[in-house]
C-alpha positions as CSV (number, residue, x, y, z in Angstrom):
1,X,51.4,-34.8,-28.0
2,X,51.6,-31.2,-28.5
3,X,52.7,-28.6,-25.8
4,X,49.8,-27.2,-24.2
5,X,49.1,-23.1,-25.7
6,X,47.2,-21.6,-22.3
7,X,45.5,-22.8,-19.3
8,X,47.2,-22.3,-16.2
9,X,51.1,-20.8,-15.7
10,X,53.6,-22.6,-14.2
11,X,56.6,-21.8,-12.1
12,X,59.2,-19.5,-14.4
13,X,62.3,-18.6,-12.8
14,X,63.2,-17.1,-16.0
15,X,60.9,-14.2,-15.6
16,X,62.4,-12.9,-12.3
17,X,64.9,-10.1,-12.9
18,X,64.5,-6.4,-14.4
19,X,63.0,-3.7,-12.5
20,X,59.9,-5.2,-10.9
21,X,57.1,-3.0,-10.3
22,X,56.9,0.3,-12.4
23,X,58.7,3.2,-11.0
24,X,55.5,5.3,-10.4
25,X,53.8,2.9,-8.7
26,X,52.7,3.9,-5.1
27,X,55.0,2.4,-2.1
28,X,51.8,2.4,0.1
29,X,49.5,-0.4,-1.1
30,X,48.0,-3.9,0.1
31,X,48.5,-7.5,-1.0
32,X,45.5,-9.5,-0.5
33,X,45.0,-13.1,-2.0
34,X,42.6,-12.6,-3.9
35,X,41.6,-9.3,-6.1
36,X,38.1,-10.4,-4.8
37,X,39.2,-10.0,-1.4
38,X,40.7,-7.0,-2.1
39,X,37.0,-5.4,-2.9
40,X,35.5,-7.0,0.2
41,X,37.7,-5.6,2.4
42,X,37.2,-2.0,0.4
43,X,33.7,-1.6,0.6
44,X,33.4,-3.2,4.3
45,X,35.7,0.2,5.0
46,X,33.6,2.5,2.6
47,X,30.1,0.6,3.8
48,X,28.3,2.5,1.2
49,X,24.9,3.9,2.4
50,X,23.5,3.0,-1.6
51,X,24.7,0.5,-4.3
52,X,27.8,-1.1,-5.9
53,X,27.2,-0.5,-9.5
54,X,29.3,-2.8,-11.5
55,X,30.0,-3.1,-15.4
56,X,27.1,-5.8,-17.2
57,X,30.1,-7.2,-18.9
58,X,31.7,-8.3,-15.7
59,X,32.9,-11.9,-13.8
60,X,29.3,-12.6,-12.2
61,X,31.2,-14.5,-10.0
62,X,32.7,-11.9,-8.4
63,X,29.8,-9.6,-8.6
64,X,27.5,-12.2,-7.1
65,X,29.9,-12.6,-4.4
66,X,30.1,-8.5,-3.3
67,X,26.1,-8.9,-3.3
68,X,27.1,-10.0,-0.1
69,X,28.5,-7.0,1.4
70,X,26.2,-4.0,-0.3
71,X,23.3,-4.0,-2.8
72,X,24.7,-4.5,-6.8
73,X,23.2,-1.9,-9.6
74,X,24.4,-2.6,-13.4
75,X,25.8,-0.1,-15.7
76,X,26.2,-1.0,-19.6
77,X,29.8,-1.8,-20.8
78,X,30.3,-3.4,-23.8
79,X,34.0,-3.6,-25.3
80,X,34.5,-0.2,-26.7
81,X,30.7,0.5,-25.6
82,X,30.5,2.9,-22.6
83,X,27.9,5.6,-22.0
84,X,28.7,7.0,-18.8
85,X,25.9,9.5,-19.0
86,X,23.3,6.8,-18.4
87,X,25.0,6.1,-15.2
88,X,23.0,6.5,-11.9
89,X,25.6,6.2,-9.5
90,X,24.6,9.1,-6.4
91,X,26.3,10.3,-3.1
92,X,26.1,7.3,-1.3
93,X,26.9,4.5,-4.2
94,X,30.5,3.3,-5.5
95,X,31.3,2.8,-9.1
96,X,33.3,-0.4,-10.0
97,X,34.8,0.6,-13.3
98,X,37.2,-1.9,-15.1
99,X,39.6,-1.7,-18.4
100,X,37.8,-4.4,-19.9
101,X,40.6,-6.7,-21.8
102,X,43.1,-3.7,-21.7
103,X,41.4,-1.5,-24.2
104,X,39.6,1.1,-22.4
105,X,40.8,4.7,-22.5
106,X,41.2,6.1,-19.0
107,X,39.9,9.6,-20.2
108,X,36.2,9.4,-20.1
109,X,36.6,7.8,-16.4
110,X,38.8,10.2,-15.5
111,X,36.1,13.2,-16.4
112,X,33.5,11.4,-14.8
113,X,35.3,11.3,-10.9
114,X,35.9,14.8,-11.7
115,X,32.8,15.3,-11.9
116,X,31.5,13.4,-9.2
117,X,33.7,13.5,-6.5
118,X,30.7,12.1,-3.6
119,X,30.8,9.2,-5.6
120,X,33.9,6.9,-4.8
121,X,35.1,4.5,-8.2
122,X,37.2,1.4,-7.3
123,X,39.3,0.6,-10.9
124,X,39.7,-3.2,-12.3
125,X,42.8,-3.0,-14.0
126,X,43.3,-6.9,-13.8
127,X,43.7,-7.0,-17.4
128,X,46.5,-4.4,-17.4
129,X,48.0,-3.7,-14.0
130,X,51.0,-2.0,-14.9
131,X,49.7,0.6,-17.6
132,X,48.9,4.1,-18.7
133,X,45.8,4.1,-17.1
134,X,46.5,3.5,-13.3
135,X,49.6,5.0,-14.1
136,X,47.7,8.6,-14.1
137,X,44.4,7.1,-12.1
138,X,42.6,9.5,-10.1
139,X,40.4,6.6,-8.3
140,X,39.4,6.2,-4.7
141,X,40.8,2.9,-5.1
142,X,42.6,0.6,-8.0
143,X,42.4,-3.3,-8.0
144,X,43.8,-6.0,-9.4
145,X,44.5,-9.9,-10.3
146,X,48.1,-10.5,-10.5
147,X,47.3,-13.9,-11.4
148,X,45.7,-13.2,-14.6
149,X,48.6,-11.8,-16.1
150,X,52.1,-12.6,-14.1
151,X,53.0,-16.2,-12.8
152,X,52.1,-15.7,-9.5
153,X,50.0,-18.4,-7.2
154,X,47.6,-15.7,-6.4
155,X,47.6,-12.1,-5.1
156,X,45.2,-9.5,-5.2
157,X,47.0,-5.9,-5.3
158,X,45.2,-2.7,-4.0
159,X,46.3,1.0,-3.9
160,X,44.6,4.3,-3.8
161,X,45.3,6.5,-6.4
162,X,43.5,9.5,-4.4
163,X,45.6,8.7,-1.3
164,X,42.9,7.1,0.9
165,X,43.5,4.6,3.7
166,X,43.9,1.1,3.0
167,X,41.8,-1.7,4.5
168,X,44.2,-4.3,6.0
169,X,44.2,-8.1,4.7
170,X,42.3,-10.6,7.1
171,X,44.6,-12.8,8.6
172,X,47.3,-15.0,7.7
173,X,47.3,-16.7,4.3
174,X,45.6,-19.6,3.3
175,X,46.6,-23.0,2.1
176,X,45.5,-21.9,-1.6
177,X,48.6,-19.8,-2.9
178,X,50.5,-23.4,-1.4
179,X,48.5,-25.5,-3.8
180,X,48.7,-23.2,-6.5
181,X,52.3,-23.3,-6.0
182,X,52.9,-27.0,-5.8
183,X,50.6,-26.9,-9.2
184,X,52.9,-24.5,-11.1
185,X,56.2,-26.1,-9.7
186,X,55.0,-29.3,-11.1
187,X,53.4,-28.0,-14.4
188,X,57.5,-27.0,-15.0
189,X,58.6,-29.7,-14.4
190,X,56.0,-32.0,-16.6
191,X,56.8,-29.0,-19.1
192,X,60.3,-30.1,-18.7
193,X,59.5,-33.6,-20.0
194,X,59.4,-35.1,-16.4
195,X,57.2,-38.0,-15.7
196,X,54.5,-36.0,-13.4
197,X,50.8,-37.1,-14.1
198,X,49.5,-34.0,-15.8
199,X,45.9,-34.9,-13.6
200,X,47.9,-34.4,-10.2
201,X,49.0,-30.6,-11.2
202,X,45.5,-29.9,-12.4
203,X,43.8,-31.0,-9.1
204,X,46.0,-29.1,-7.4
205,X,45.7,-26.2,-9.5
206,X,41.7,-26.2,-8.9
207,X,41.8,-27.4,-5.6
208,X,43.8,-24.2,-5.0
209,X,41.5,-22.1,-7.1
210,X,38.7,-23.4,-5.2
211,X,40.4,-22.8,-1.7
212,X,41.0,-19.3,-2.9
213,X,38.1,-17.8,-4.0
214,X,37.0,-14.5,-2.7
215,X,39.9,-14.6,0.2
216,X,40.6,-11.8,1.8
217,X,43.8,-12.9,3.7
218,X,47.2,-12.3,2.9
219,X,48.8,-13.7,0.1
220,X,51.0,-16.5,-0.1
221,X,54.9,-15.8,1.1
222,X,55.8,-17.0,-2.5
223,X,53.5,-13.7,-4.4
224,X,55.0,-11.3,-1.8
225,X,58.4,-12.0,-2.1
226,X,58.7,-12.8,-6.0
227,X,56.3,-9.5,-7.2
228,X,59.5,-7.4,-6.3
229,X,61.4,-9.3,-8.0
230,X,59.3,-9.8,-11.1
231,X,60.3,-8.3,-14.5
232,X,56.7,-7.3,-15.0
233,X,57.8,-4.6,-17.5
234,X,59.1,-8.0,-19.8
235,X,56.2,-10.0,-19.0
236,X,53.5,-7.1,-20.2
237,X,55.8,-6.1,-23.7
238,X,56.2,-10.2,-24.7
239,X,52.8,-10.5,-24.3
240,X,51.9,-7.4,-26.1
241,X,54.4,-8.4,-28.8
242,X,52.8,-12.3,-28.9
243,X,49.1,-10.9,-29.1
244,X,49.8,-8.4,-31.9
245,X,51.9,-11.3,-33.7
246,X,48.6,-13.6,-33.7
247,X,46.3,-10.9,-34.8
248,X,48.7,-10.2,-37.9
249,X,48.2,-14.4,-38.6
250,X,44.4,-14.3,-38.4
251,X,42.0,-13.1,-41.1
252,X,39.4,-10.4,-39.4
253,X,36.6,-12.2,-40.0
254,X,35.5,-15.5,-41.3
255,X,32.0,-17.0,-41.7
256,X,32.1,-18.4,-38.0
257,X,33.4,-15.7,-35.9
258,X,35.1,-11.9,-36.2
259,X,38.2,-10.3,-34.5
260,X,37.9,-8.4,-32.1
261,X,41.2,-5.7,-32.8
262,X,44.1,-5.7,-30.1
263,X,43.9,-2.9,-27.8
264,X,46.8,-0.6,-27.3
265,X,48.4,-3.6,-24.4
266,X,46.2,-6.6,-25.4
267,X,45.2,-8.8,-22.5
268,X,44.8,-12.4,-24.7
269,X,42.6,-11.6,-28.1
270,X,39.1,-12.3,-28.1
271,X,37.1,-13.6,-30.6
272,X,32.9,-13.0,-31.4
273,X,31.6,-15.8,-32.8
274,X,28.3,-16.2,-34.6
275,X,26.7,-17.8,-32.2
276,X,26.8,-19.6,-29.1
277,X,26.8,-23.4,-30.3
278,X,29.3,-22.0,-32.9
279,X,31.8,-20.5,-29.9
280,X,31.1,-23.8,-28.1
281,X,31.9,-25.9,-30.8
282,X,35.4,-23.7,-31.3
283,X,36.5,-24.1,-27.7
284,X,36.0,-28.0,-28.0
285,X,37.8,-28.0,-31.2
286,X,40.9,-25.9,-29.7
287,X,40.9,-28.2,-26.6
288,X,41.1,-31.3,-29.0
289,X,44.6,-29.2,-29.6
290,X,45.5,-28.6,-26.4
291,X,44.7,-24.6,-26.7
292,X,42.9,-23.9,-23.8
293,X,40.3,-20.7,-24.9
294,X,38.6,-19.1,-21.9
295,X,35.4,-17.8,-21.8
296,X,35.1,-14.5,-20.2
297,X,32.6,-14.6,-18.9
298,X,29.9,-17.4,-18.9
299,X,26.5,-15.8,-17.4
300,X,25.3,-17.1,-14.0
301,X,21.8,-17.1,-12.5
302,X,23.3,-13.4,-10.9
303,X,24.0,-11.2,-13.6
304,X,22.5,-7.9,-15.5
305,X,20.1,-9.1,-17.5
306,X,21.5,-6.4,-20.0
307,X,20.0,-8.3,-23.0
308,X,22.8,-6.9,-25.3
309,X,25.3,-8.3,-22.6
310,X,23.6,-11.5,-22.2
311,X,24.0,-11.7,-26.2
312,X,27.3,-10.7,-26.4
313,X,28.5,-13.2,-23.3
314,X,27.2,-16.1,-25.2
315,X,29.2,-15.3,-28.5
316,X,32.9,-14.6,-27.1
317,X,36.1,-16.1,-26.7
318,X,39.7,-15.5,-25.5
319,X,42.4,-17.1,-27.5
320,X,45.3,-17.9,-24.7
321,X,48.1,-16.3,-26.3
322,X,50.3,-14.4,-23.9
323,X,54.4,-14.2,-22.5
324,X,54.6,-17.7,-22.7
325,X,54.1,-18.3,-26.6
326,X,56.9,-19.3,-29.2
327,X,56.4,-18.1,-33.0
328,X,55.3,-22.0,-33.0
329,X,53.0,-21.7,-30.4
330,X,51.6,-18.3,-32.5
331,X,51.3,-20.2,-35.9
332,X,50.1,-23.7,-34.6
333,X,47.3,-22.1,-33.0
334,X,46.4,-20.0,-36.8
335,X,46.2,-23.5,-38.4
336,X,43.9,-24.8,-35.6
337,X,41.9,-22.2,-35.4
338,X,41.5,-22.2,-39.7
339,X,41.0,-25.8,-39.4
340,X,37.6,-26.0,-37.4
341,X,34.5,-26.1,-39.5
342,X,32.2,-23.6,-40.7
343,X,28.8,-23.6,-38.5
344,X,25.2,-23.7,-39.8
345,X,24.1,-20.9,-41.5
346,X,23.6,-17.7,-38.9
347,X,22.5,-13.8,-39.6
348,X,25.9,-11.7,-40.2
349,X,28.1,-10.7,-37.3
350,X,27.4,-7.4,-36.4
């Protein structure tokens, strides 16, 4: 049986070391669980009189789920599609803004707080803690999911750029980080050729997702003591260095689906596919491999209704290539990926 290439991380001793958090990064900030959490507790401090406005291209999981708190408005974002001029946002609305896959420039956000300051903008940077942009944000607030890009159980990180107060987390941690902890402790060692039932690390690891969602406590004591010690500058230039490596393996296009080009610090690569049976059909066909593509992000019942969105949603996928690939990894997952049939006849990608 192959090794797996993605799903979830498991427990890497081998990544602890080097500097941990970037030397510029601000001492006062907040752990939460969840990056979710993290935004609840933010706009329960702001309590905005208006709307949340939050990119169409977006988790509508996590959008649904701040419906709770204030009133959601949409604003257009597309990869490498942003009009901020046809943004509404007024004195008395928050702007969620987010570096979508980790290929948005900060510069045209950065001239729009400028020019709004009345209008407070909470940054994603889940796909790219640790980069240029929050490096010289200028945001009431920056966010983001440690999870998606260190191995870490969860943890949701929050600063403020600006230098605003900081909600506090709500209460002590749940049992979730714990699962996802006993789920990445034994996904090492199954990794490691041990007999461990590869179904009893993935119910944990879901049963901890599950038990997470939108928390707004603490984080696990694992994620607060291990971030420090992280070397997160290692784990964001391997999987730079792995993404760019897989790009230079795959063709640009092919009848089935085009590339979408690496940003400057890739998070994964994404490919637009034809259409949606056709991006369907690929997933199935890399999980027949073990290659576990995410979709980012399927649409719910909640969700923009931004038809070019909508469109776009249905089409992509992320190949899973990050820190943790070998060259092998990299060039098994070309062949697969070359090896899945051409779809039915479809207009051109545009």
């Amino acid at each position: 049986m192959p090794p797996d290439i993605g799903s979830e991380f498991h427990w890497e001793p081998g990544v602890l070391g080097g500097d941990g958090p970037p030397a510029w990064f601000p001492a006062r900030r907040a752990l939460f669980a969840t990056a979710c959490g993290a935004l609840h507790a933010v706009l329960r401090l702001l309590q905005p009189r208006g709307r949340l406005f939050v990119p169409s291209y977006f988790c509508t999981g996590v959008a649904e789920s701040l419906a709770h708190v204030v009133p959601i408005g949409w604003y257009r974002h597309l990869p490498d599609t942003l009009d901020l001029t046809a943004l509404p946002a007024v004195p008395g609305d928050v702007v969620l803004a987010q570096n979508l896959f980790a290929r948005e420039e900060a510069a045209p956000w950065q001239a729009w707080i400028e020019a709004h300051p009345a209008v407070p903008v909470i940054e994603d940077h889940s796909h790219d803690p640790f980069g240029e942009w929050p490096r010289h944000s200028t945001a009431a607030y920056a966010v983001a999911s440690l999870r998606k890009t260190l191995p870490l159980p969860d943890g949701g990180l929050l600063w403020s750029p600006s230098g605003r107060r900081l909600p506090a987390s709500s209460g002590p941690p749940g049992p979730g980080g714990d699962l996802k902890l006993a789920a990445m402790l034994l996904k090492s060692a199954w990794l490691d050729g041990e007999d461990v039932p590869r179904e009893v690390f993935r119910a944990l690891q879901q049963q901890g997702e599950q038990t997470l969602l939108g928390s707004s406590a603490r984080p696990c004591a694992t994620t607060a003591a291990v971030l420090p010690l992280m070397d997160i500058a290692g784990v964001r230039r391997r999987s730079t260095e792995r993404a760019r490596a897989l790009a230079a393996l795959l063709p640009t296009e092919t009848p089935d689906w085009r590339l979408l080009p690496p940003g400057r610090t890739p998070f994964r690569l994404q490919l637009v596919c034809r259409s949606e049976p056709i991006r369907d059909a690929l997933q199935q066909h890399l999980a027949r491999h073990h290659i576990f593509a995410p979709v980012h992000w399927r649409q719910t019942a909640f969700h923009s209704h931004d038809e070019q969105t909508t469109t776009l949603t249905t089409r992509m996928l992320t190949l899973p290539v990050d820190h943790r690939c070998t060259d092998a990894d990299l060039h098994r997952l070309a062949r697969v990926l070359s090896s899945a049939g051409n779809g039915a006849p479809d207009p051109p990608i545009r």
